[in-house]
C-alpha positions in Angstrom: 26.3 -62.1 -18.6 27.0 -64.0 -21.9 23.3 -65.5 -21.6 21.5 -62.3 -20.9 23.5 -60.5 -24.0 21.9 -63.6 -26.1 18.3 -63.6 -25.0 18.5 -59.6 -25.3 20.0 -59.8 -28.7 17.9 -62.9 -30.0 14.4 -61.1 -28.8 15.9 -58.0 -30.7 16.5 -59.8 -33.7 12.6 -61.3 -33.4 11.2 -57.7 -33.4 13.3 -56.4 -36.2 11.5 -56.5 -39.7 14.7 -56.6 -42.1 15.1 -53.3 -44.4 14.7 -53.3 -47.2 18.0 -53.3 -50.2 18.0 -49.6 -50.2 18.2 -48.9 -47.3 20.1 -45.5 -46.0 22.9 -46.1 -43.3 22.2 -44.4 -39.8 25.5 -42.7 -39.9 26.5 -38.8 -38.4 30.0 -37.6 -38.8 29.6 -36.3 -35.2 27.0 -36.1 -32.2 26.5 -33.5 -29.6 24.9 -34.4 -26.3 22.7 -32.5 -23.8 20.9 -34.6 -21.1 21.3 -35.0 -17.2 23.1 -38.5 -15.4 21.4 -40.6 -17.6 24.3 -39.6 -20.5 26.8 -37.8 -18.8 30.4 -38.9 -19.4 32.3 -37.0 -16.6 31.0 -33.5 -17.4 30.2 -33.0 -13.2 33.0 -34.6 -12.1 35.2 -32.6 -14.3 33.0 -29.6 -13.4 32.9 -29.7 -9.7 36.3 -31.7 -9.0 35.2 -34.8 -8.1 35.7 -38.5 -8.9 33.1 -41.4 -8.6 33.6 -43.8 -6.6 35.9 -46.9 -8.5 32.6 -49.2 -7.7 31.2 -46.9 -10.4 32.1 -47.9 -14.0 33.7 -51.9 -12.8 31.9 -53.6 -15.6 33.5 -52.6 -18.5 36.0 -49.5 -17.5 37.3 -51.7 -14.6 37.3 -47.7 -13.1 35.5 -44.7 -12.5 34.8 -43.1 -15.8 32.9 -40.1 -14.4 29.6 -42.6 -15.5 26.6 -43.0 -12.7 26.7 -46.5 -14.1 28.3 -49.8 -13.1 29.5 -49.5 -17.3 28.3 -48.2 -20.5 25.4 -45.8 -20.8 22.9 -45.6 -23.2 24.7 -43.1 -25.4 28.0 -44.9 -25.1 26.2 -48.1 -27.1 24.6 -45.7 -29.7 28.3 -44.2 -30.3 29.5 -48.0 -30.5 26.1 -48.9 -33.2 27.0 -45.6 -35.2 31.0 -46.7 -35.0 31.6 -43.9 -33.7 34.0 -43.5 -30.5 32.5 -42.8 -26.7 31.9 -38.6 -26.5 34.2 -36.9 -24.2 32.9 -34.6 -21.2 33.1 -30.8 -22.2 34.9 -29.9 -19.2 36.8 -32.8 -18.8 40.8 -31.4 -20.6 43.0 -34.1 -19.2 44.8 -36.5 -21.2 43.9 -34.6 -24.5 40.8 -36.1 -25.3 39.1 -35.6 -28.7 36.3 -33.7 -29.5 36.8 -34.5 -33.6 33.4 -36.7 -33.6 31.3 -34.3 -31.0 31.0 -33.4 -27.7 29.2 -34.3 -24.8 27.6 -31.3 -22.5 25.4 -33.6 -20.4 25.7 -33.4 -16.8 24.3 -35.1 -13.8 21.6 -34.1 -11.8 21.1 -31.2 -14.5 17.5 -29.9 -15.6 15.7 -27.9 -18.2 14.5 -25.2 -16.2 17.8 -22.7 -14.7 20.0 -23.7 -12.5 19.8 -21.6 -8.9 22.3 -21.5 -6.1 20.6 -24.4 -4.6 20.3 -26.7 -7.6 22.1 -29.8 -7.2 24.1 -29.0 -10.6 25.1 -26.0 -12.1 24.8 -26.8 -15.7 21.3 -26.8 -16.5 20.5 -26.9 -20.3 20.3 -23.2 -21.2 23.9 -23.3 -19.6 24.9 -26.5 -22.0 23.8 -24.7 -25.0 25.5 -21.8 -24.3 29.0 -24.0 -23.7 27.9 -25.7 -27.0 27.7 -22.4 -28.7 31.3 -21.3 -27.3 32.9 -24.9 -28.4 31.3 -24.1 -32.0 32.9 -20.2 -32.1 36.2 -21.4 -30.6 36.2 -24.6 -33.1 35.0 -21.9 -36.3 37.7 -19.7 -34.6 40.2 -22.2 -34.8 40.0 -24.0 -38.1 39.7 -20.6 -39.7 43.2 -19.8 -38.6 45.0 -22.6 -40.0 45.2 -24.3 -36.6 46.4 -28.2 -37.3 43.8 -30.0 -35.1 42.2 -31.9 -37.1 42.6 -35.2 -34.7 41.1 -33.3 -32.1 38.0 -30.5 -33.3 35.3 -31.6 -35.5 34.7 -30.2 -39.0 32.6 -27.2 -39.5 30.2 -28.6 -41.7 30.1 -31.2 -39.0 28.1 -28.8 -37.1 25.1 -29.1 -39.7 25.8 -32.9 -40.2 25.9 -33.8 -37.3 23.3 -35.7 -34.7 21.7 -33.5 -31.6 21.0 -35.8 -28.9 19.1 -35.2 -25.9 18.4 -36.9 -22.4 16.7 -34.3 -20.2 13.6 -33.6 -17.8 14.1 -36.0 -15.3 15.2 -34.3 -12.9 12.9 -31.1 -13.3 10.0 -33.8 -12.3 11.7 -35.8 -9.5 13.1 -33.2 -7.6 9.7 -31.4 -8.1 7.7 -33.5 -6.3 10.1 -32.8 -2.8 8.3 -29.5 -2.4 5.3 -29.8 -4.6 1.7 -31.4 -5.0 0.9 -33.4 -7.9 -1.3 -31.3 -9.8 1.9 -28.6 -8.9 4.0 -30.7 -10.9 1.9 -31.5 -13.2 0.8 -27.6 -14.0 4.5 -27.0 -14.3 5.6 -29.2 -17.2 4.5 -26.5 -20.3 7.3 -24.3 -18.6 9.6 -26.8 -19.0 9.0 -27.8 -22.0 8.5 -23.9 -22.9 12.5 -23.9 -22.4 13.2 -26.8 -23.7 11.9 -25.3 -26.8 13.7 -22.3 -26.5 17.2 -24.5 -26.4 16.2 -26.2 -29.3 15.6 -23.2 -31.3 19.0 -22.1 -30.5 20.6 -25.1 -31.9 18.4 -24.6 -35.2 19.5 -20.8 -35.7 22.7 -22.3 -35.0 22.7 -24.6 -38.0 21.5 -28.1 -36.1 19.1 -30.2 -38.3 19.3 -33.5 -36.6 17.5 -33.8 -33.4 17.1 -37.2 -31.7 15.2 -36.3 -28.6 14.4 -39.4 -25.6 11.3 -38.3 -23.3 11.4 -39.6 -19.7 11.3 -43.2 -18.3 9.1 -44.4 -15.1 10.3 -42.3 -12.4 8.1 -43.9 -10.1 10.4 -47.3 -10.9 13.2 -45.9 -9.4 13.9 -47.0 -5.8 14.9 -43.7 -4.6 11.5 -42.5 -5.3 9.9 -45.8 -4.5 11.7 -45.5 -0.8 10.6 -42.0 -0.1 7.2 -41.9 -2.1 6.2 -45.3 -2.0 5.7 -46.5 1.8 2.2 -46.1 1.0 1.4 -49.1 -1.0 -1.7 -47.2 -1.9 0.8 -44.7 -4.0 2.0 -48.3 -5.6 0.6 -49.4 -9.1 1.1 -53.5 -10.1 4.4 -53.2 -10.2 5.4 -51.3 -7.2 6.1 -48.2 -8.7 5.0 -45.1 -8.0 2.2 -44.2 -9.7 2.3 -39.9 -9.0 5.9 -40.0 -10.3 4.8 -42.2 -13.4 1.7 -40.2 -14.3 4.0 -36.9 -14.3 6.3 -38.8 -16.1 3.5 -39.9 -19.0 2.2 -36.4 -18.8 5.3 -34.8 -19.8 5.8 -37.5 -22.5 2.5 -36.3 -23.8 3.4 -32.9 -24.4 7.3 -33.5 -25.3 5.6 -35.4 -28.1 3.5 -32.7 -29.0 6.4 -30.6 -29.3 8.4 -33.1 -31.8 5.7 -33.4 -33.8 5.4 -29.0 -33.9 8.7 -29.1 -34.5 8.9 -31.9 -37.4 6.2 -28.9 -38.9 8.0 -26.0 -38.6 11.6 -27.4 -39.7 10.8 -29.2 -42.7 14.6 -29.3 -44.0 15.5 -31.2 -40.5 14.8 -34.7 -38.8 13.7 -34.2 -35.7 13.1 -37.8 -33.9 10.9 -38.5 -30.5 12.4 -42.2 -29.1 9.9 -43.2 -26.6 12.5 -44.6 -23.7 9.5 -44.5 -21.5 7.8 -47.7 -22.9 10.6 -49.5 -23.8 11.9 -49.3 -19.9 8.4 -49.6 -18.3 8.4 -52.6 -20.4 11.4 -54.0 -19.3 10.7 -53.7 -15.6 7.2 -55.6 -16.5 8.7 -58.3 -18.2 12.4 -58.2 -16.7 12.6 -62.2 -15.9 11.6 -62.6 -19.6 15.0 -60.7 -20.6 17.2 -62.5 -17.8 16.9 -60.1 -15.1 15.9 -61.2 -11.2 15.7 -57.5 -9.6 13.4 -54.9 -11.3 13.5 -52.5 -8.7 16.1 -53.2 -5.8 19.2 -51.3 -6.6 22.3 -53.2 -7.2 24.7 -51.1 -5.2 23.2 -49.9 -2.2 22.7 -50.6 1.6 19.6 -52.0 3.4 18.8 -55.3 1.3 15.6 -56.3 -0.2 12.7 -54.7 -1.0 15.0 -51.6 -2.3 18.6 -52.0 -1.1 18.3 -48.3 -1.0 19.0 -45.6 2.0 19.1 -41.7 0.7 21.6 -40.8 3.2 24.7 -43.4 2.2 25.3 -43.5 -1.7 26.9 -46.1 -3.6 30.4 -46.7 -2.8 29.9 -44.6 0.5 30.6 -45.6 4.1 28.8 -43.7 7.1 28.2 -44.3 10.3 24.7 -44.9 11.6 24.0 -45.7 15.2 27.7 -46.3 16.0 27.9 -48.5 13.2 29.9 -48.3 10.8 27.7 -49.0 6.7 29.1 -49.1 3.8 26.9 -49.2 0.4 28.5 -52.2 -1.5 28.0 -53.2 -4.7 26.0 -57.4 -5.3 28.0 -59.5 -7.7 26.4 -59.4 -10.3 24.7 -56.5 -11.7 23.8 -57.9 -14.7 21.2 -59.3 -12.6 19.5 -55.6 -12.1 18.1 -53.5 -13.9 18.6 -50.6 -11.3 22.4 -49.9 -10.2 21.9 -47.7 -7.2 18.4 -46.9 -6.6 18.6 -43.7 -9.5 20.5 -45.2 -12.5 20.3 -48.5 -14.5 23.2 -50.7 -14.9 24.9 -51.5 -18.3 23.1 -54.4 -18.7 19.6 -52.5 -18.6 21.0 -50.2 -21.0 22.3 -52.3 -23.5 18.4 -53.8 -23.4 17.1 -50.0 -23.9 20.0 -49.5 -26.0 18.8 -52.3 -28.6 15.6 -51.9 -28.5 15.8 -48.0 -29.6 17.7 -49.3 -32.3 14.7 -51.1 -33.8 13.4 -48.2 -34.8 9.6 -49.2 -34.0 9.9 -46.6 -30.4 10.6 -43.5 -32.4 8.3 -40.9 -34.2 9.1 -41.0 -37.4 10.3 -45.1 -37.3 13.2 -45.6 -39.1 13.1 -49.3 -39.2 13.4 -48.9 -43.1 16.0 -46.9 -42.9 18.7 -49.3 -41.1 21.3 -51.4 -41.8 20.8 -54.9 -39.8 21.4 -54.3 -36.0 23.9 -51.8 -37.3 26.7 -54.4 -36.6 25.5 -54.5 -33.0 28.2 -56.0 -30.6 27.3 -55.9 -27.5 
């Protein structure tokens, strides 16, 4: 693991032209998160009253920490470069966590469009704004009263300083393509992104100025999709993936970035930033031996071994009978050694690659390369 965190960092340092003297520190006060699995930090668990399996969060919380990761999470090492401390869940109220430096409304298998009775999670993203427009009255409601919790409620001009992040859209695509053509999905991206709008002008008219928006990564990488889309090999591009979930996937990038760029137009007193996640994993999958990886595709925890490791009816840390056998989804040994954890979500050590590499700046419309500070103290 110690070699892998070297080649990643040494390769980061190569691409990383140094800013220059005046450079302006990357710095919020606070960040407020909206996304799906790929940021949340226990927001379903908390919501539905359930706990992860302990497999789940063994690299570096040694327990479940409500994380669909072996560890950290991209937004967990973008907290850590901005030195700022890991965002509690919304719902999660146990043990008195702070909210002082933002909040996290992400939830797993969350999407853009609105949730129905059969969605997988309740809190779709017109449903995380509204909680995020509740948390701001009852915070403005508090303070205003004299209330001593300063350790524990952000500031309310934190509000307007603060960084919007967002993480969302890939579930609206993968889940589409259960029940839908192709050119189906593909013809129903401008809704999504029609709403997605919508949120965002929400936040504005609620004093946001900072929005730091990821589009969606290779879908078709995934081995969930690769298991249940792939067995075709015709469906396959070069590097196994599948190339229908990848072309939705480029397709929505296309018009997300459309939309950041309308955006950057019509809010001239905000910074609204487009970090193209999409290249920087497809990349990584390409060239995953270059960056210490062995498995690009085959999930780390899982049941079935090589190609995938990966069975849609037993999940990670699960045990089920199948044929009077009893199966049990283990976790390998290493995981650092994946870039996939358990066939939907990448491990830490894929994240702390895509983590990095954001932080260079040069996968983000505007770059802000120029604008900082070396590596921001990156310690990995």
């Amino acid at each position: 693991m110690t070699t892998k965190i070297l080649i990643v960092q040494i390769l980061t340092l190569c691409s990383i032209i140094l800013p220059k003297a005046n450079s302006v520190v990357f710095k919020y006060p606070a960040v407020f998160n909206f996304g799906d699995s790929n940021s949340d930090t226990g927001e379903l668990g908390a919501g539905l009253g359930f706990t992860l399996d302990p497999v789940y969060g063994r690299t570096h919380f040694k327990a479940s920490s409500g994380r669909f990761c072996d560890g950290r999470l991209i937004v967990d090492f973008l907290m850590d470069a901005m030195k700022l401390p890991f965002l509690n869940a919304y719902l999660d109220s146990i043990g008195m966590p702070s909210f002082q430096k933002g909040c996290n409304f992400a939830a797993a298998g969350s999407t853009i469009h609105q949730a129905t009775p059969t969605s997988v999670c309740p809190f779709s993203f017109d449903i995380q704004v509204n909680q995020f427009l509740h948390f701001k009255d009852r915070v403005v409601d508090l303070l205003a009263k004299g209330k001593r919790l300063d350790k524990y409620i952000p500031a309310v001009d934190y509000f307007s300083k603060g960084l919007y992040t967002f993480d969302i859209g890939q579930n609206d695509l993968a889940g589409a393509f259960y029940s839908k053509t192709i050119d189906q999905v593909l013809a129903s991206i401008p809704k999504i992104l029609e709403e997605f709008e919508t949120g965002l002008r929400r936040l504005y008219d609620e004093g946001a100025r900072n929005f730091w928006i990821h589009n969606t990564g290779p879908l078709g990488c995934l081995a969930q999709n690769v298991a249940k889309f792939g067995t075709d090999p015709s469906m396959l591009d070069e590097l196994g993936c599948v190339s229908g979930h990848n072309q939705a996937a480029k397709l929505f990038n296309l018009q997300l970035h459309a939309l950041c760029k309308k955006l950057q137009g019509d809010y001239t007193d905000s910074n609204v930033t487009y970090v193209d996640i999409y290249t920087i994993k497809y990349g990584l999958i390409a060239n995953y031996s270059r960056y210490g990886f062995e498995q690009p595709i085959m999930a780390c925890c899982g049941v079935g071994g090589a190609p995938l490791n990966y069975n849609s009816g037993i999940s990670c840390g699960q045990t089920k009978v199948i044929n009077g056998t009893s199966v049990t989804a283990k976790a390998c040994s290493d995981s650092s050694e994946y870039v996939n954890w358990d066939g939907i979500h990448y491990t830490e050590a894929a994240n702390q690659y895509v983590s990095m590499q954001i932080l260079t700046g040069k996968y983000s419309d505007p770059p802000f390369a120029d604008k900082m500070p070396f590596l921001l103290d990156l310690k990995f």
